[in-house]
C-alpha positions in Angstrom: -32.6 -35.0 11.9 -34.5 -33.6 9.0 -36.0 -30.4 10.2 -39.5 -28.5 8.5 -37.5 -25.5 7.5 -34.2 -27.8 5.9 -35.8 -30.8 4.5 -32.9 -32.1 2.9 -30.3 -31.2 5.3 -29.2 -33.4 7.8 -30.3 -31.0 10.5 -26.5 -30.3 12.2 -26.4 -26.8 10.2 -29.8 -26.1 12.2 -28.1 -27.8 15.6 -24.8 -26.0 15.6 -26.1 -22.9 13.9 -29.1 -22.2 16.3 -30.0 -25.0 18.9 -32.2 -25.6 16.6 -34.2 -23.3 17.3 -37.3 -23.9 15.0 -37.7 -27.3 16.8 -38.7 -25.4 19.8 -41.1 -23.0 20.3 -40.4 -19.2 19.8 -38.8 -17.7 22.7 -41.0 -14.5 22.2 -44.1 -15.5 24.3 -45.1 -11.8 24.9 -48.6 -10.7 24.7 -47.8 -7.7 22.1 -50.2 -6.4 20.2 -51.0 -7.9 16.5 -51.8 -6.5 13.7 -55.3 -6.0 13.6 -54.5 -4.1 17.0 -52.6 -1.8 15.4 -54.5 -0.5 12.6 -57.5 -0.1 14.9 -55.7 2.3 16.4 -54.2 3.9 13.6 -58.1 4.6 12.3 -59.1 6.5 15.5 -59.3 10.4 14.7 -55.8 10.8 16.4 -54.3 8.1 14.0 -55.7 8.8 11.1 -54.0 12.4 11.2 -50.6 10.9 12.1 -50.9 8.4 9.1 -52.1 11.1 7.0 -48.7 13.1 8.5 -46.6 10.2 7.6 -48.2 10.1 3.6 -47.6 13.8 3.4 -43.8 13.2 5.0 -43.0 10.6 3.2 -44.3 11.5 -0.5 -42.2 15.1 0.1 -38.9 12.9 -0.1 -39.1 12.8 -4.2 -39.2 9.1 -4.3 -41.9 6.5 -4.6 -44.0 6.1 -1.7 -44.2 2.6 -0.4 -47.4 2.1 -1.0 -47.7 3.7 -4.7 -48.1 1.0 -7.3 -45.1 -0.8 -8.9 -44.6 -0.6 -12.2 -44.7 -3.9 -14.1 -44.1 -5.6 -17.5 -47.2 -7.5 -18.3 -47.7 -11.3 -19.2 -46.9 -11.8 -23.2 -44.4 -8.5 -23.3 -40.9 -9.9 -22.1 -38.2 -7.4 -21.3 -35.7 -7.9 -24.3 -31.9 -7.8 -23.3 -31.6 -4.5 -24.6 -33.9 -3.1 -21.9 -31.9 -5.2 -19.0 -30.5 -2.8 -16.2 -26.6 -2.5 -16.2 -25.5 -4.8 -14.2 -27.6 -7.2 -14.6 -27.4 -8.3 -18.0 -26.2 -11.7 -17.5 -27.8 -15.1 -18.8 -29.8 -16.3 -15.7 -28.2 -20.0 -14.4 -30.5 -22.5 -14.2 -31.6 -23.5 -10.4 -30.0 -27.3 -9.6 -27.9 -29.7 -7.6 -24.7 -29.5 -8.7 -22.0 -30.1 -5.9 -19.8 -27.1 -7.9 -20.1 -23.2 -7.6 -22.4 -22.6 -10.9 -22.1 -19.2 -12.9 -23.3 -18.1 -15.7 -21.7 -18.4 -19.6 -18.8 -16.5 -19.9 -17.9 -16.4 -15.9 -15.2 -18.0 -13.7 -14.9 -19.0 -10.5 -12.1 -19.7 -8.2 -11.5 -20.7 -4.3 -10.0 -17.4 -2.7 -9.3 -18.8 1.0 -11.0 -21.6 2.5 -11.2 -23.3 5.9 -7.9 -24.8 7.4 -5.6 -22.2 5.1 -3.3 -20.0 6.8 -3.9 -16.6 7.7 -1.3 -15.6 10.0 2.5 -16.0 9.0 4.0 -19.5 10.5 0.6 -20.9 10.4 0.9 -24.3 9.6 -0.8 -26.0 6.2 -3.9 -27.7 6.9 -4.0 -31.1 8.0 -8.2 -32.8 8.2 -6.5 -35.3 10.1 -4.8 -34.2 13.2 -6.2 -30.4 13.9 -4.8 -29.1 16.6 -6.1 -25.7 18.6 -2.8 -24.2 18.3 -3.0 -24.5 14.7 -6.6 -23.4 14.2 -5.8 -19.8 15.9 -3.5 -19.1 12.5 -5.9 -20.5 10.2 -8.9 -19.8 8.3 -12.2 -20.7 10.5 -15.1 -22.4 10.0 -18.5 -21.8 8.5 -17.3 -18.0 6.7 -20.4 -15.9 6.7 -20.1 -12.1 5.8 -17.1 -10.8 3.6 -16.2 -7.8 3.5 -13.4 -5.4 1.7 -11.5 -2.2 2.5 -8.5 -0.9 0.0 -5.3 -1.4 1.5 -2.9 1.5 -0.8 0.4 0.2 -1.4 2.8 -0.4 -4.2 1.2 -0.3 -7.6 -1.7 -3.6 -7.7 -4.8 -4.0 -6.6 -5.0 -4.6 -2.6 -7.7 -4.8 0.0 -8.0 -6.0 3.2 -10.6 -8.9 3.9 -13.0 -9.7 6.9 -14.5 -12.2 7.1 -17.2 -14.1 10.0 -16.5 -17.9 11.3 -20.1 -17.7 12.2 -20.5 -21.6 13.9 -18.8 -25.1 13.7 -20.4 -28.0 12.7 -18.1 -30.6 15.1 -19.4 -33.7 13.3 -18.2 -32.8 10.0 -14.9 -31.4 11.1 -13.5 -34.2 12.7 -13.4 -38.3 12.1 -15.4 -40.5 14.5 -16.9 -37.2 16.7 -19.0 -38.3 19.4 -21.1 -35.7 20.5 -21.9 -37.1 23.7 -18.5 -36.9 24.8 -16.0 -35.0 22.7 -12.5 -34.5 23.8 -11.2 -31.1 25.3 -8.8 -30.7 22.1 -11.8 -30.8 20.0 -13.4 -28.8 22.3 -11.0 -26.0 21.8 -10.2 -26.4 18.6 -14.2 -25.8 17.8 -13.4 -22.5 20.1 -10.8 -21.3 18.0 -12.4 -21.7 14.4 -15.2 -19.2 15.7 -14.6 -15.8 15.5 -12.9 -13.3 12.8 -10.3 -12.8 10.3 -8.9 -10.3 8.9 -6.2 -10.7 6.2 -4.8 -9.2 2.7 -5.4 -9.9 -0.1 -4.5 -9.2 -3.9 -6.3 -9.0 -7.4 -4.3 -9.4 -10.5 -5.8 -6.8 -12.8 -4.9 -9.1 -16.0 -6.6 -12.5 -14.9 -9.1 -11.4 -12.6 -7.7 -13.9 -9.6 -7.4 -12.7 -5.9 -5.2 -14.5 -3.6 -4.5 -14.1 -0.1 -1.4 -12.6 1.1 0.5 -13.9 4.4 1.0 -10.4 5.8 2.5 -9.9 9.0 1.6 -6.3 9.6 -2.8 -7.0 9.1 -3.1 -10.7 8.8 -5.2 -11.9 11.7 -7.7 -13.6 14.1 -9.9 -12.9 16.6 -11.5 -16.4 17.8 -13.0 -17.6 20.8 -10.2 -16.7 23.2 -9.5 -13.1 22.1 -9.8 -10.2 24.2 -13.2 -8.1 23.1 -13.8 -4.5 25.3 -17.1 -3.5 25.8 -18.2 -0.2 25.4 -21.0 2.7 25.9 -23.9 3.1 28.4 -24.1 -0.7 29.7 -20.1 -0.9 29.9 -18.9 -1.9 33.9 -22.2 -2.3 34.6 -22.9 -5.3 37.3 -25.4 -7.4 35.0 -21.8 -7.6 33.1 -19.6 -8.4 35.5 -18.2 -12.3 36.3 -15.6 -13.6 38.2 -12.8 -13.4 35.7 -13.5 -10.1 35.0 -15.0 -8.0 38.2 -14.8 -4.9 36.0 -17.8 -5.7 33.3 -15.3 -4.1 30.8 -13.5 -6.9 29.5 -15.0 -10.3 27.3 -13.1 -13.1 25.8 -14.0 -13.9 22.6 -16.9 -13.5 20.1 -19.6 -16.3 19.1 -21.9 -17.2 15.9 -21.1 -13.9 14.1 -23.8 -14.0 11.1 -23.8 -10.5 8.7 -22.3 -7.2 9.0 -20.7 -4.4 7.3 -18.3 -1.8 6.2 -18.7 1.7 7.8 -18.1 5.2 6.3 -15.4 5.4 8.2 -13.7 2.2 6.9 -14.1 -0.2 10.0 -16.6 -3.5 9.8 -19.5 -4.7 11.7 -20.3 -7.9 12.6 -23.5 -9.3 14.8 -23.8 -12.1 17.2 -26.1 -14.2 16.8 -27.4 -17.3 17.7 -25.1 -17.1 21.4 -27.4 -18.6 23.6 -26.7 -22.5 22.2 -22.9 -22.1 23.6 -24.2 -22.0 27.1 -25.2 -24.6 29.3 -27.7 -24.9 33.1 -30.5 -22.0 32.6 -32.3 -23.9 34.5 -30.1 -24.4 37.3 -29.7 -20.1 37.9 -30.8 -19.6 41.3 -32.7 -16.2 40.4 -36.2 -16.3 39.0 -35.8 -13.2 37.1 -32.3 -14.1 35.7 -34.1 -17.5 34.4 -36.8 -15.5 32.8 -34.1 -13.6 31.2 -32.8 -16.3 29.9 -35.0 -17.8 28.6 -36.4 -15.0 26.3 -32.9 -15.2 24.7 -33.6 -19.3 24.1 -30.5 -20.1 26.8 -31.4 -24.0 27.3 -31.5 -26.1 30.1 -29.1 -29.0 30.9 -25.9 -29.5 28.6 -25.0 -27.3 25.3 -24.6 -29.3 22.4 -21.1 -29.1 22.1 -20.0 -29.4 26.2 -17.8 -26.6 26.2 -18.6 -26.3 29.8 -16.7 -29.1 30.6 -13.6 -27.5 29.9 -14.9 -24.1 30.6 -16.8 -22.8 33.3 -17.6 -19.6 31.6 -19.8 -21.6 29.6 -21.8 -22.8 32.3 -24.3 -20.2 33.8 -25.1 -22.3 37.3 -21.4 -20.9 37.8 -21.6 -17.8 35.5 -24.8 -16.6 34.8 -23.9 -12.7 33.9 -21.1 -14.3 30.8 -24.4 -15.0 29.1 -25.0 -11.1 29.2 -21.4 -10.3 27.5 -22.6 -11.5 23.8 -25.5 -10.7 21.4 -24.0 -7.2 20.6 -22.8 -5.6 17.6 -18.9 -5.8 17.2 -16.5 -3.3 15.4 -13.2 -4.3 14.3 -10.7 -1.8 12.9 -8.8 -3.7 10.0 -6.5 -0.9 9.6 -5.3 -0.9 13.0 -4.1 -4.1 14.6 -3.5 -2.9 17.7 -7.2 -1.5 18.4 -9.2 -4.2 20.1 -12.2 -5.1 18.7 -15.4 -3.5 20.6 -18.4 -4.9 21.7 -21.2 -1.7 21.3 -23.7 -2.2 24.2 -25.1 1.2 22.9 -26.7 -0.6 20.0 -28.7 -3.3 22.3 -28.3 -6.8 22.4 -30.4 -9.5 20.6 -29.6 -12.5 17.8 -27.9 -9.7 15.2 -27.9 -11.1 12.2 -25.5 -7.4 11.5 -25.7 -4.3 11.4 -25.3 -2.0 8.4 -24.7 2.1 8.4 -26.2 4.9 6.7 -25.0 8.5 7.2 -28.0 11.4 7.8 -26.8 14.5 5.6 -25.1 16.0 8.3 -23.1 12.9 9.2 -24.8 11.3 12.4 -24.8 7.2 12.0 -27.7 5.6 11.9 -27.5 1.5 12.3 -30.0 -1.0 10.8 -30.7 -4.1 12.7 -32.9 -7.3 12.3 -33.3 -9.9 15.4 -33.1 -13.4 13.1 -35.5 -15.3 15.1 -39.3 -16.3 14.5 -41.5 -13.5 15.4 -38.7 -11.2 16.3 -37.8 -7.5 15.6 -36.5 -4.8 13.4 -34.3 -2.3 15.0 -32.2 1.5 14.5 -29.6 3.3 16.4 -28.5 6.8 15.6 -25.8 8.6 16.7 -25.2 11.2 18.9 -22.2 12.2 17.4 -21.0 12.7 13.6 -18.6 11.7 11.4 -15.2 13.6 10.7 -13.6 13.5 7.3 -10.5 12.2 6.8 -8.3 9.6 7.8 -5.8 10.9 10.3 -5.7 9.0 13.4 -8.0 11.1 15.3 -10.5 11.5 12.8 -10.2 7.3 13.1 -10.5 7.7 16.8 -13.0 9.9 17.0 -15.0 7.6 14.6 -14.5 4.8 16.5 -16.6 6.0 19.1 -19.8 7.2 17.2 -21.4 3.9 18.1 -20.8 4.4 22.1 -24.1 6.8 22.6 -27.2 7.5 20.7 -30.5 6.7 20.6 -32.1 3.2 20.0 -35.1 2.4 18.1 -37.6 -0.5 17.4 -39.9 -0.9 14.5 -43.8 -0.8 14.6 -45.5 -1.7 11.4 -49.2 -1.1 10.3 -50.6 -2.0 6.8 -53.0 0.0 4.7 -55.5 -2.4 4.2 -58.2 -4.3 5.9 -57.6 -7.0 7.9 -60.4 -8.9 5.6 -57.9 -8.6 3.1 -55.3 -10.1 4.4 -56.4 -13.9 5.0 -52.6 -15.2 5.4 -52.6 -16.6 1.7 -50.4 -14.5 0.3 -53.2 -13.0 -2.2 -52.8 -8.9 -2.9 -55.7 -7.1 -1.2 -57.8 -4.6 -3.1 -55.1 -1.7 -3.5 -52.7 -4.4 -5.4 -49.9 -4.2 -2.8 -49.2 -5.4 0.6 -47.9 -1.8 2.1 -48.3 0.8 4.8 -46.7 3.0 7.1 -44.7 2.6 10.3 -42.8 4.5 13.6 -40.1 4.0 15.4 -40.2 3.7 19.0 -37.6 5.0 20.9 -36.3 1.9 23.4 -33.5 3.8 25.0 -30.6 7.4 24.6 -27.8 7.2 27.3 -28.9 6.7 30.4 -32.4 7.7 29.6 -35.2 4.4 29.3 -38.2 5.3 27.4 -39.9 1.7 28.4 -41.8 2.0 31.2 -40.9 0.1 34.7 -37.1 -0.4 32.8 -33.7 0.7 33.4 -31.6 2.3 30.4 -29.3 -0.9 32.0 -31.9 -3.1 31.3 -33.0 -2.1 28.1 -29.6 -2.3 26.3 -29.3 -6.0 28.1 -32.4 -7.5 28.0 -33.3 -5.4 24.3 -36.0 -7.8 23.4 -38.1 -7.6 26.8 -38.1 -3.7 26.1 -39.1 -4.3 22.6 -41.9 -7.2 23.7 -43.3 -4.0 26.0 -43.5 -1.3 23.9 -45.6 -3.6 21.4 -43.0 -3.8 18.1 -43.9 -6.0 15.5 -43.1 -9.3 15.0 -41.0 -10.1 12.1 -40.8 -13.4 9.8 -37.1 -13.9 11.1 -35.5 -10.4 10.3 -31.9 -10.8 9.2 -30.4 -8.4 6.9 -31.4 -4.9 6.7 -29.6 -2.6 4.4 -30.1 0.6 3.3 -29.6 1.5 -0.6 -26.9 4.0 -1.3 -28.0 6.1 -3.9 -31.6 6.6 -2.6 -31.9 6.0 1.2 -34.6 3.6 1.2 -33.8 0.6 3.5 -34.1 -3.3 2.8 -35.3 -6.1 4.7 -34.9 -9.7 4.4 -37.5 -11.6 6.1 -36.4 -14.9 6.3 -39.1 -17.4 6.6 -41.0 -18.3 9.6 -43.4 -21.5 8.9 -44.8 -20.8 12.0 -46.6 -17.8 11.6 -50.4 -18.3 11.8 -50.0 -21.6 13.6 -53.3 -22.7 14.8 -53.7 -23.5 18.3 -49.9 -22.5 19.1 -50.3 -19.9 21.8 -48.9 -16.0 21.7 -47.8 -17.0 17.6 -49.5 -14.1 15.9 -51.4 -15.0 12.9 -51.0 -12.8 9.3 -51.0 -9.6 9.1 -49.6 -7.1 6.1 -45.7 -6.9 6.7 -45.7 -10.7 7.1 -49.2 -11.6 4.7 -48.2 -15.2 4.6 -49.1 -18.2 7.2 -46.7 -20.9 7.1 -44.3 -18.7 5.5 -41.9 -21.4 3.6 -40.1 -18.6 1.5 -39.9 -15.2 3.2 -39.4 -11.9 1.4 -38.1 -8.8 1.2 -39.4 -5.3 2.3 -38.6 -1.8 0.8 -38.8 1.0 4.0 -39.0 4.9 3.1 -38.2 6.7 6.0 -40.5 10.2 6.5 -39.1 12.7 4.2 -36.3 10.7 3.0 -34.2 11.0 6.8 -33.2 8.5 8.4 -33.5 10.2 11.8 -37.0 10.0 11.1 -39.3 8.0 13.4 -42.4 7.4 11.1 -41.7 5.6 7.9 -43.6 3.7 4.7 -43.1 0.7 3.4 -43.9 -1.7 0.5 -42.8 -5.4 0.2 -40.9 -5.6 -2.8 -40.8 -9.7 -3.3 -43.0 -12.8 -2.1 -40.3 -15.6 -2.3 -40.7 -19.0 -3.7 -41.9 -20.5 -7.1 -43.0 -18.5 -9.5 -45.9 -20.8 -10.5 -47.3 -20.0 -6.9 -49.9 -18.1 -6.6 -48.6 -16.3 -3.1 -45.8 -15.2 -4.8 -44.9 -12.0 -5.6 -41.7 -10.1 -7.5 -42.6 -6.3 -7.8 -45.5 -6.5 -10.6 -43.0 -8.1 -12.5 -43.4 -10.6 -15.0 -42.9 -13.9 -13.4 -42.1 -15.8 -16.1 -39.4 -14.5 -16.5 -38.1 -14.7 -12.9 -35.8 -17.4 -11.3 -37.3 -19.2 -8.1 -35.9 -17.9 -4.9 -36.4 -19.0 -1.4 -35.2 -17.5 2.1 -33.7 -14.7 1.3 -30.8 -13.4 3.8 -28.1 -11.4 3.2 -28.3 -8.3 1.0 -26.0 -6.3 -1.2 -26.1 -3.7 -3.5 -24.1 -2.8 -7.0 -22.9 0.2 -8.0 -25.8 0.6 -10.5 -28.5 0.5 -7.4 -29.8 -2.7 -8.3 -30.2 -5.3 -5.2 -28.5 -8.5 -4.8 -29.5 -11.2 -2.4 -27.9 -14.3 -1.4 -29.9 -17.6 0.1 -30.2 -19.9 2.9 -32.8 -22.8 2.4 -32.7 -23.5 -0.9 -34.2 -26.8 -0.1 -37.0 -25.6 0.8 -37.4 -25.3 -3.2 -35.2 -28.7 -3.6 -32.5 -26.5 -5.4 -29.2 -25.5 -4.3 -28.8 -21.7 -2.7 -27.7 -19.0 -4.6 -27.0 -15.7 -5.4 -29.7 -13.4 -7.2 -29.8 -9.8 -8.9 -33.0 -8.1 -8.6 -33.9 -5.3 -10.5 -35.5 -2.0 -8.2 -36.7 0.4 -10.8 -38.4 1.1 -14.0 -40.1 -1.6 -16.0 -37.9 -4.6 -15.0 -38.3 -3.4 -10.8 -39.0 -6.6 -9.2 -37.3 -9.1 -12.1 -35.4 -11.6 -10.1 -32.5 -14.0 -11.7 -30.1 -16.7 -10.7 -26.6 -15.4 -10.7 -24.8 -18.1 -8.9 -25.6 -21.1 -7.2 -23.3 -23.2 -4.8 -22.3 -26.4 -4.0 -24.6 -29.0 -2.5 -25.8 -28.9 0.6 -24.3 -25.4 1.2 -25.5 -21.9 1.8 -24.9 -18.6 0.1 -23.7 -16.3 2.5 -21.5 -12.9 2.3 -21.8 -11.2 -0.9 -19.4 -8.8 -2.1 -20.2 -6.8 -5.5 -17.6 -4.9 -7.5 -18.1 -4.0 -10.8 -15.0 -6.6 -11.9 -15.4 -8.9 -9.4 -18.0 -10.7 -7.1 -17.3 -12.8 -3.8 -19.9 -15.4 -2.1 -19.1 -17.1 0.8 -20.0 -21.0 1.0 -21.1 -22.6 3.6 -21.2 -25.8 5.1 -21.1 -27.5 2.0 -22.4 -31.2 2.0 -24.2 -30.7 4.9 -26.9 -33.5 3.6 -28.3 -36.7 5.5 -26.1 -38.9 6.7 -23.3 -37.1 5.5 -20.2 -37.5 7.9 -16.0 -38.0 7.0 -16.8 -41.3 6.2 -19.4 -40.3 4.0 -18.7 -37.2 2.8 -21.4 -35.7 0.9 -19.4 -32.6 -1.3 -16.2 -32.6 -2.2 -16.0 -28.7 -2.6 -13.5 -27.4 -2.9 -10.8 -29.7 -3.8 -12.7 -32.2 -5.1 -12.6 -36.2 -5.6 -11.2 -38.0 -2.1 -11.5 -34.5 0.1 -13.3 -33.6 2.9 -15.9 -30.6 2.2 -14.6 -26.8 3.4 -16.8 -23.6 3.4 -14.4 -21.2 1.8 -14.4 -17.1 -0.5 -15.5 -17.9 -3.7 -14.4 -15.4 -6.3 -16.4 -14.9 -9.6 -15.5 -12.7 -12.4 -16.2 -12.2 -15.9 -13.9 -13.4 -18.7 -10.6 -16.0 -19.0 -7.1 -15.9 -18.6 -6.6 -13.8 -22.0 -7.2 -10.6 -22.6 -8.9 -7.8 -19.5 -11.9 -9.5 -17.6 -15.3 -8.2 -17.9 -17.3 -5.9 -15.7 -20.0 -8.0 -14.2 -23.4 -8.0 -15.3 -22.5 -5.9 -18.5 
């Protein structure tokens, strides 16, 4: 089933990542102010001094305002290699098909852990053929999304421990002769247990460049469907929580469709819930209006889920559980360095589809979280702490840590451009000023027990995040997924997806153009650079700029930071970010179809004469998705997934042999790229 957005998929990555979600219409039917709204607003007498406020804020902060004007390298003057940034100095790979991990000349590449393979000692080898659920809790799960490292001292190499996301299973790939109208309660579980988390060590051998997993017994381990998870902060014990396996509102089993994250300051990882909702079945038969309504903002659907866990599992259906729908769409933290910490479930941080959550520390150390809800016409979001990070790693500096995302204050994003809404006529054509920019607030949703949305309970804000947001009038977003802010200087990233439904005619309540999303029918996404005021991230005014207009270069709508675009790679759907240690941006791809090449992974330039060049770096196998990125100076990791995920492909018909090649079934798996062979020390990438 072909959808608009994956042409050349088979459509089960869109039906077991998301319901499907862009078959259906957007579950944000608010009434919210647009654009044009907005900036009439901003032009009264009142709004034109706050704007003027925010320019003055803003430009104080020592670095380039959003809405300055790029620098660029004109048509006819190509940037020679000498001028390249470090990092980034690598010969561009060419955008194709290949059913292989493609990197450039002078790279390898090599499988680091991959679906099936043990993580936990005792686990048993994988075997396609008779999976059991027993043996999936040991073993590496399904559909890997974000990666993530920590050093792990000890001995004399090179150790870290790895997390990694099982974001979704795709049932008809993973087992011979599935039928999804009825599948059987072992395959059933078994799709339970591949969700979820692992963590597990692993080792880099400083001569060859190779990292291998380790089977440790002190770290090594999962957290799938059937794990304990505790919830925490202001919405913890509260009734819309509660259920009848667990009358406290404290205590959740398991975590589901877990997209980005990331590493904290303090050494513990992220990870967002996502797409939840398609895991549930009966909206529809929830004897409470309101709770229906609910419900259905968050896309719950009626009738059966797609995979029929409620059949085997009455949590799952929500005519006998409607509150266990409540318990996911948070932001989790897992402590790698502690095994015996249970993973938390942050209610403090709201809940929505999180694509992740990624941290930046204010000068004086409070946390401030930055969140995108990856649905059509959805939001951007903040936290930030009330408390602040201690130094150190002593237990109760760990402790104390843990518990910085428990209370603060949560934000949502309000965006206003600078130009006319003449201007911006939803082609992707630069109004007069040459750049699609302006300025923006936060509005505060919710701190403690305190609601700051009128005729809402603090309880109902964290819970129902997106009805807060759809009152206070945010902005809706061209799918918002990762947002990350830069570490050297503070300015904060967002991937906007795609959204082909933007400007839809006669679609009602889908808002048309406007400058933070200039494009209708927006195939390609892009990416925004955010300043906050004075360089703070507690700030609640902010400017911003969008730094690329995905797609082909040879289209006109598109758009790579003034930069040359000849000399830029095509790019489509940009999702999760990364940066190097040199400051320059890396982004990896989901939708490459949508340009009939494979996804990839791409280094962008941000500054001087290159800011905005945009190259291939890696592209993987057919049918798959670039997820996860990791970047080391010596080493990069991707994570792909759902390779071969093309029509009609099934175990008959496999359509990628990734990893293992000729008469194998496909399996996402860590990709490891370095730079250099088995002789001699490998490179430093990009250099």
């Amino acid at each position: 089933m072909p959808t608009e957005r994956h042409a050349r998929r088979q459509g089960l990555t869109c039906l077991y990542r998301c319901g499907n979600a862009c078959a259906h219409d957007e579950p944000n039917r608010s009434g919210n102010e647009y654009f044009g709204d907005v900036l009439a607003r901003a032009v009264s007498r009142r709004g034109v001094l706050r704007a003027g406020a925010v320019l003055t804020l803003v430009a104080g902060a020592g670095t380039a305002f959003a809405g300055s004007a790029p620098a660029a390298t004109g048509a006819g003057s190509p940037a020679g290699s000498d001028d390249l940034p470090r990092g980034l100095s690598y010969k561009p790979v060419t955008p194709g098909t290949a059913d292989a991990v493609t990197v450039p000349a002078g790279y390898r590449s090599e499988v680091v852990i991959r679906w099936g393979d043990p993580v936990v000692p005792g686990a048993p080898a994988f075997d396609f053929e008779n999976q059991t659920a027993d043996a999936q809790a040991g073993q590496f799960g399904y559909n890997n999304d974000f990666c993530g490292l920590v050093p792990l001292r000890r001995g004399g190499g090179e150790s870290y421990l790895m997390f990694n996301n099982h974001e979704y299973t795709i049932e008809p790939l993973m087992f011979r002769g599935y039928d999804p109208d009825n599948p059987t309660e072992e395959q059933a579980r078994v799709g339970i247990q591949a969700h979820g988390l692992s963590v597990l060590v692993v080792e880099r051998d400083r001569r060859t460049g190779r990292i291998a997993p380790v089977l440790d017994k002190t770290y090594n381990r999962r957290y799938t469907g059937t794990a304990e998870f505790v919830l925490d902060g202001p919405v913890a014990g509260s009734d819309l929580l509660k259920t009848s396996a667990d009358d406290s509102g404290t205590r959740v089993l398991g975590t589901f469709n877990n997209c980005a994250g990331g590493v904290t300051p303090w050494g513990t990882f992220l990870t967002g819930e996502e797409n939840v909702n398609q895991y549930f079945a009966n909206a529809d038969a929830v004897g409470d209006r309101v709770a229906r309504e609910r419900l259905a903002r968050y896309g719950f659907p009626e009738g059966e889920s797609e995979r029929k866990w409620e059949r085997f599992d009455p949590r799952f259906d929500l005519a006998k559980e409607p509150n266990e729908a409540n318990r996911f769409g948070w932001i989790v933290e897992v402590d790698p360095y502690d095994p015996q910490a249970p993973p938390v479930k942050h209610t403090a941080l709201g809940r929505f589809k999180h694509e992740g959550a990624t941290i930046r520390l204010t000068p004086d150390g409070h946390a401030v979280a930055y969140m995108g809800d990856d649905e059509r016409f959805e939001y951007v979001y903040k936290f930030v702490s009330d408390g602040i990070m201690k130094d150190g790693n002593s237990r109760r500096a760990r402790e104390h840590n843990r518990r910085l995302l428990t209370s603060g204050t949560l934000y949502v994003a309000r965006f206003a451009g600078n130009s006319p809404a003449a201007e911006i006529d939803g082609s992707g054509t630069l109004p007069d000023d040459r750049a699609f920019d302006g300025r923006g607030e936060w509005i505060k949703l919710a701190a403690g027990n305190q609601s700051f949305v009128e005729g809402m309970t603090a309880e109902e804000v964290y819970v129902f995040t997106r009805l807060a947001a759809d009152r206070v009038g945010a902005t809706k977003m061209d799918r918002p997924e990762d947002v990350e802010p830069h570490p050297h200087t503070g300015k904060v990233y967002l991937a906007l997806t795609n959204n082909t439904d933007r400007g839809k005619s006669g679609a009602a309540r889908v808002a048309p153009a406007d400058e933070p999303n200039p494009r209708n029918s927006n195939a390609h996404g892009h990416v925004i650079e955010l300043v906050e005021a004075e360089n703070d991230a507690r700030a609640e005014r902010f400017g911003w700029s969008i730094l690329l207009l995905c797609g082909d270069p040879n289209d006109p709508s598109t758009y790579f930071g003034g930069f040359d675009k000849s000399q830029v790679s095509p790019i489509t759907s940009p999702d999760n970010l990364a940066f190097d240690g040199h400051g320059n941006l890396w982004i990896a791809t989901d939708s490459g179809q949508a340009l009939s090449i494979n996804d990839g992974l791409y280094g962008v330039s941000l500054e001087g004469p290159t800011r905005g060049r945009t190259t291939l770096f890696a592209s993987v196998p057919v049918g798959g998705e670039c997820c996860g990125p990791v970047i080391y100076d010596e080493f990069v990791l991707i994570s792909v997934q759902h390779p071969g995920d093309l029509d009609d492909a099934s175990p008959e018909s496999p359509k990628s042999v990734f990893p293992d090649g000729p008469g194998t079934q496909p399996r996402p798996s860590v990709v490891n790229i370095w730079k250099g062979g088995d002789t001699g020390a490998p490179g430093r990438i990009g250099q």
